[in-house]
C-alpha positions in Angstrom: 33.0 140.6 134.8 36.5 141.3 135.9 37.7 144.8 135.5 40.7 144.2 133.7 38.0 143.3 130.8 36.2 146.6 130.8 37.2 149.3 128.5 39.2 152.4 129.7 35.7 154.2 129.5 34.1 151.5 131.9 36.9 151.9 134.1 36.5 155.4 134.1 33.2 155.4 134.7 33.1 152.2 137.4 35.9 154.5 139.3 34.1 157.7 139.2 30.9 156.1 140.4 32.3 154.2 143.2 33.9 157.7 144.1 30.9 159.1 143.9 29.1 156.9 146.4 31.2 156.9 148.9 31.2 160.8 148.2 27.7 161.1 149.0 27.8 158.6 152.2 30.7 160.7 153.4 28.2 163.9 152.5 25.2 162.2 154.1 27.5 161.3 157.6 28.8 165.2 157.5 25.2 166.5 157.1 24.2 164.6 160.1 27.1 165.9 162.1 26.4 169.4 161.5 23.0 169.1 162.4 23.8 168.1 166.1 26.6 171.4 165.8 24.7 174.4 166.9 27.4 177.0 167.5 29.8 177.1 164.3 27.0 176.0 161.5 28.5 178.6 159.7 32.4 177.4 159.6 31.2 173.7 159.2 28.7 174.3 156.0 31.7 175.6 154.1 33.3 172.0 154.2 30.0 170.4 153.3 29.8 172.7 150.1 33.4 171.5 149.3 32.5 167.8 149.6 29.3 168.7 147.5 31.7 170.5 144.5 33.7 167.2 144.4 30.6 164.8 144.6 29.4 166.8 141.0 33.0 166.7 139.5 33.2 163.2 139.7 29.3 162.5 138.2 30.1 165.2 135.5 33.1 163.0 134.5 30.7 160.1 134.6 28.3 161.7 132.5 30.7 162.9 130.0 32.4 160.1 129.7 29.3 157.8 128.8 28.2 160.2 126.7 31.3 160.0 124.9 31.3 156.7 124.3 27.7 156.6 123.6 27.3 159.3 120.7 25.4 156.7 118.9 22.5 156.2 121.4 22.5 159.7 122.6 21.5 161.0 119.0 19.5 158.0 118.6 17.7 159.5 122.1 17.5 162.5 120.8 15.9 162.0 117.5 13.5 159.7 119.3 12.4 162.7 121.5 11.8 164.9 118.7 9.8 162.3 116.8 7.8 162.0 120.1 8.6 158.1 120.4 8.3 157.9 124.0 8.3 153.8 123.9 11.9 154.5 122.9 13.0 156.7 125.6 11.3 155.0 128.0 12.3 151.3 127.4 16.4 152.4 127.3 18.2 153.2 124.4 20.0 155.9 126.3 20.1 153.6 129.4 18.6 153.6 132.6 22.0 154.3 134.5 22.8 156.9 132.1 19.9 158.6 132.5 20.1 157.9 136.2 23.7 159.2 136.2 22.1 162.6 134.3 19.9 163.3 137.5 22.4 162.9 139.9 24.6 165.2 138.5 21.7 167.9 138.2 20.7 167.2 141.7 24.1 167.3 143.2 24.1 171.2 141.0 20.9 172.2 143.4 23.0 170.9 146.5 25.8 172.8 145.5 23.5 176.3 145.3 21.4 174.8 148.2 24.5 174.4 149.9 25.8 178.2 149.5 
C-alpha cells in the first residue's frame, strides 16, 4: 500500500511508529554505551532519560491517535470486557497493534521512572 493512500491518521501513526523505532534502537545503542562509561554514569544517564521522554511522546501520539480514530472498536472493547467476552478481546476487535502500541507506551512510562 503506498502511503499517499493512507489516511492523515495512518500517516500519523506510520510516522510516529517509525520514530519510535529508531527511538528505541538509538536508546538501546546509548544504553550500551553508558554501560562500558564508568566515570560520568551520572552526566550520561540524564541524556538517556531525555531520549526515553521523547520515545513515550511519540507512542502517546500513536496511541491517541488510533484511539481517535477508533472510538467505535474501543467502546466495542470495552463493553466486551465488562460483559466478560474474552473470545472478543482476545481474537482483535481492538487490534493486536493497538494493543501492542498500548504496552509500549506503559513500558516506555517505567523506563522513564526507571530511568530517574
Amino acid at each position: 500500500m503506498k502511503i499517499q493512500k493512507l489516511q492523515p491518521s495512518q500517516k500519523i501513526i506510520f510516522a510516529c511508529l517509525v520514530i519510535a523505532i529508531v527511538m528505541e534502537a538509538v536508546c538501546i545503542a546509548y544504553n550500551i554505551f553508558t554501560a562500558f562509561a564508568c566515570c560520568c554514569k551520572a552526566a550520561l544517564i540524564k541524556i538517556l532519560l531525555a531520549l526515553s521522554v521523547i520515545l513515550f511522546i511519540f507512542l502517546l501520539v500513536v496511541v491517541v491517535t488510533a484511539g481517535f480514530a477508533n472510538e467505535k472498536l474501543l467502546k466495542q472493547g470495552e463493553d466486551d470486557v465488562h460483559n466478560i467476552n474474552t473470545d472478543s478481546v482476545l481474537t482483535g476487535n481492538l487490534g493486536g497493534s493497538f494493543i501492542m502500541a498500548v504496552i509500549a507506551t506503559v513500558f516506555s512510562i517505567a523506563n522513564i521512572i526507571v530511568s530517574k
